[in-house]
C-alpha positions in Angstrom: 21.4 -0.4 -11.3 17.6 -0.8 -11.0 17.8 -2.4 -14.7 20.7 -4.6 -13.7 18.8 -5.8 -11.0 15.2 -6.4 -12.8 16.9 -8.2 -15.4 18.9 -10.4 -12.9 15.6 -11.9 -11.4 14.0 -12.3 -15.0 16.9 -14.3 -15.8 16.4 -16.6 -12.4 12.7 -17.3 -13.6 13.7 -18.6 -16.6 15.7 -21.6 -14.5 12.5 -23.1 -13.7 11.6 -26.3 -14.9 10.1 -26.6 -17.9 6.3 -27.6 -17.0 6.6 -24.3 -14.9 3.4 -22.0 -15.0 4.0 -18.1 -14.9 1.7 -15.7 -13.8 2.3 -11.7 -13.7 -0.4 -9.1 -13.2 -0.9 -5.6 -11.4 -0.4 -5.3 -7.3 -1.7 -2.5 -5.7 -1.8 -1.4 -1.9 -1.2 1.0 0.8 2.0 1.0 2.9 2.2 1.8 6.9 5.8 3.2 6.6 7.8 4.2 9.8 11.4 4.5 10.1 13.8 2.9 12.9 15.9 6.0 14.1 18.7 6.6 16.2 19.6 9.7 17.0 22.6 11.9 18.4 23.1 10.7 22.3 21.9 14.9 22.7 18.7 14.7 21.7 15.0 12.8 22.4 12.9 11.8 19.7 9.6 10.2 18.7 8.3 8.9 15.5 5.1 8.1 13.8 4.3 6.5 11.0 2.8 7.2 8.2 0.4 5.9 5.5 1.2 6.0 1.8 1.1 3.9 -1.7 2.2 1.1 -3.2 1.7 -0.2 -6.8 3.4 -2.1 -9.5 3.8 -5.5 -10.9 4.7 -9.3 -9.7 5.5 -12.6 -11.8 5.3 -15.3 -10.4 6.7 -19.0 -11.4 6.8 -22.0 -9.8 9.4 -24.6 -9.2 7.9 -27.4 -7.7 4.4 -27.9 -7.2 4.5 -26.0 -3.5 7.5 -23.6 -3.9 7.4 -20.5 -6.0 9.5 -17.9 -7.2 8.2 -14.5 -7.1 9.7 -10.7 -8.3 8.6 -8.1 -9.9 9.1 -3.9 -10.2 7.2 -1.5 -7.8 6.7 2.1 -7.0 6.6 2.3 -3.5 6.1 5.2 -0.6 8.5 4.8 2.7 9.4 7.8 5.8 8.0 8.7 8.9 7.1 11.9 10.8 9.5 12.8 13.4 10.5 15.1 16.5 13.6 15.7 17.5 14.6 17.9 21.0 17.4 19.5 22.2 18.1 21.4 25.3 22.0 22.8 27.1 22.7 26.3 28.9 22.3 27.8 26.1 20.5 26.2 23.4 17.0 25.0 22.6 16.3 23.2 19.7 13.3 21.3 18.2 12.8 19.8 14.8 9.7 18.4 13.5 10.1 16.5 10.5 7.8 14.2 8.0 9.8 12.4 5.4 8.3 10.6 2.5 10.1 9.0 0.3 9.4 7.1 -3.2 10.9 4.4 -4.4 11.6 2.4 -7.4 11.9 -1.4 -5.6 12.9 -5.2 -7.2 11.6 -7.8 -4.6 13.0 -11.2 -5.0 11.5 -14.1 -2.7 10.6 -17.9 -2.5 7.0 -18.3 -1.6 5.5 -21.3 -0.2 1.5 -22.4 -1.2 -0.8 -24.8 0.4 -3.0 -27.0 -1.9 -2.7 -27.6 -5.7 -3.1 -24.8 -8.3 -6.0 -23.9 -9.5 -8.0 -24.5 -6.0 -7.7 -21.5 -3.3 -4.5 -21.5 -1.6 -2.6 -19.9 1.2 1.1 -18.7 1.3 3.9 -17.6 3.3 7.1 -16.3 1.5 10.8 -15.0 2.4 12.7 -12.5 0.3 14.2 -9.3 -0.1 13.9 -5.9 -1.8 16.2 -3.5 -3.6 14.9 0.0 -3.8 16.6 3.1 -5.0 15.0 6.8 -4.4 12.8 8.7 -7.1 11.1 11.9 -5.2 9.3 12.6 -2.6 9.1 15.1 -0.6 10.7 16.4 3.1 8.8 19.0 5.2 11.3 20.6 8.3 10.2 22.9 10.8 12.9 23.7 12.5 12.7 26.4 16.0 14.3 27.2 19.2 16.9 30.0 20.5 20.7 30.3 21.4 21.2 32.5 24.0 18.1 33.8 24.0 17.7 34.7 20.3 14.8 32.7 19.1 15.1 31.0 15.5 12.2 29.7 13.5 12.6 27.9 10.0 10.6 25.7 7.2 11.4 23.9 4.4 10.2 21.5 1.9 12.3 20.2 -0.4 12.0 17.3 -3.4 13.8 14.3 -1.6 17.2 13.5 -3.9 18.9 10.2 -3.3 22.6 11.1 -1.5 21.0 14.5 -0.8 18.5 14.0 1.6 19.4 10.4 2.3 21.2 7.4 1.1 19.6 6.8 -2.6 20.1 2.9 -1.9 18.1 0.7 -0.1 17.3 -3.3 0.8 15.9 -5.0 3.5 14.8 -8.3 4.5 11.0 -9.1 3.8 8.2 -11.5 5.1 4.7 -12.1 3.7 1.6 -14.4 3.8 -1.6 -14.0 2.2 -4.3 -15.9 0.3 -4.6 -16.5 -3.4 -8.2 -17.2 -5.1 -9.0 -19.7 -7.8 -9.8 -16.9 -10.3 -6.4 -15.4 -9.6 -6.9 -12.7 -7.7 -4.7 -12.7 -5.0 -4.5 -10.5 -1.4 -0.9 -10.3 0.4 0.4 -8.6 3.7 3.9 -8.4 3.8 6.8 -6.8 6.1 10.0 -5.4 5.0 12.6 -4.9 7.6 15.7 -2.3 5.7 19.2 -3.2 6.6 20.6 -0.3 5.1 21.3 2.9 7.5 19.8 5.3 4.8 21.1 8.5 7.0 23.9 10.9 5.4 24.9 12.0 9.1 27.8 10.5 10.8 26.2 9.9 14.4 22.9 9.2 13.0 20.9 5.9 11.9 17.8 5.6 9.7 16.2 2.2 8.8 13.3 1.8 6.9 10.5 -0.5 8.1 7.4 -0.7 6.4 4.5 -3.1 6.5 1.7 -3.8 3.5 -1.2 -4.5 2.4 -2.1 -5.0 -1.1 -4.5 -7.2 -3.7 -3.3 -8.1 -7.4 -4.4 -10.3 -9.9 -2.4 -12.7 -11.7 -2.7 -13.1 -15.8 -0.6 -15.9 -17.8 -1.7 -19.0 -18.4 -1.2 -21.8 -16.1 -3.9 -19.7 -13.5 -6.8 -22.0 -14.2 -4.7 -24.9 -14.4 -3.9 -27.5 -11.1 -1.5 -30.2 -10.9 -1.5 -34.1 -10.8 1.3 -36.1 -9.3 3.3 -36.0 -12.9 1.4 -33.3 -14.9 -1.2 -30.6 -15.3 -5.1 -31.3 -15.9 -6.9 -28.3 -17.4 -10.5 -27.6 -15.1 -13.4 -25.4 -16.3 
């Protein structure tokens, strides 16, 4: 699937026109990952987020001289840390969880720069993301007492894809950032999942993650910036 994909928005880049200028090169940042929960009607919860990685790599090609198209294949880091609390006549129950995640993820987006390349330019883009899970890790610390008899339990288990949660995930994504003549390039970004990533019935789990990452881009076109009907190399 995550081939099928990749190969899908390669095959998109190659539709633009024929002057176009493609860049690719390394992205590298930090993730503030929390996850959008709804829980059993029984219980109260709060979540936290939590702060991982992101890395990978991005192409970008453009279509006209202000419109781009960008994707490109990333590991990336999503979860939370949760609590969970129950209480009846003759149960108490409270579950401490911290869930992350990674993630094999294909964005795909039109982004939108200011100027003329070659000069420093800013950008806002719209897109979405495909992920699938590789790993990670879930910590449970699970305690309470029925009737009286008290119950205390851990675990930690590797985090398996339609074990622990739904291995599938995509979500809508947002970003803006600034890109520098030499080609370096710093982005924050949002991604909003659609998907309910929760294996329980009466449960939802949607990822939400923002980001904050630099990159560089290699290729050549970088140094190059338009005219009306053509490109003029610059020093």
């Amino acid at each position: 699937m995550k081939r099928v994909i990749f190969v899908h928005c390669i095959a998109l880049l190659t539709f633009c026109h024929v002057k176009a200028q493609i860049g690719y090169g390394p992205e590298i940042g930090i993730n503030l990952a929390d996850v959008k929960m709804i829980a059993p009607t029984s219980y109260t919860t709060t979540s936290l987020p939590i702060v991982r990685a992101k890395a990978g790599g991005i192409v970008d090609a453009d279509f006209t001289n202000h419109f781009y198209l960008q994707t490109g294949l990333f590991f990336t880091q999503k979860g939370n840390i949760r609590t969970l609390n129950h209480s009846n006549d003759t149960m108490i129950e409270a579950v401490e969880e911290q869930l992350a995640a990674n993630y094999i993820e294909v964005p795909l987006g039109v982004v939108l720069k200011t100027g003329l390349q070659g000069a420093t330019r800013f950008f806002i883009g719209l897109g979405a993301a495909g992920a699938y899970v590789v790993g990670g890790r879930d910590k449970i610390h699970d305690s309470g007492n029925i009737a009286g008899n008290a119950f205390d339990s851990r675990s930690n288990n590797k985090v398996i894809g339609g074990g622990t949660i739904k291995g599938f995930d995509i979500g809508i994504s947002i970003c803006m950032g600034l890109e520098l003549p030499a080609g370096i390039f710093i982005r924050s970004s949002y991604t909003a999942g659609l998907n309910n990533v929760s294996l329980f019935l009466d449960e939802s789990d949607k990822n939400k993650v923002g980001s904050l990452a630099i990159g560089y881009y290699f290729g050549k076109g970088r140094h190059l910036k338009y005219t009306k009907d053509d490109y003029i190399e610059i020093e």
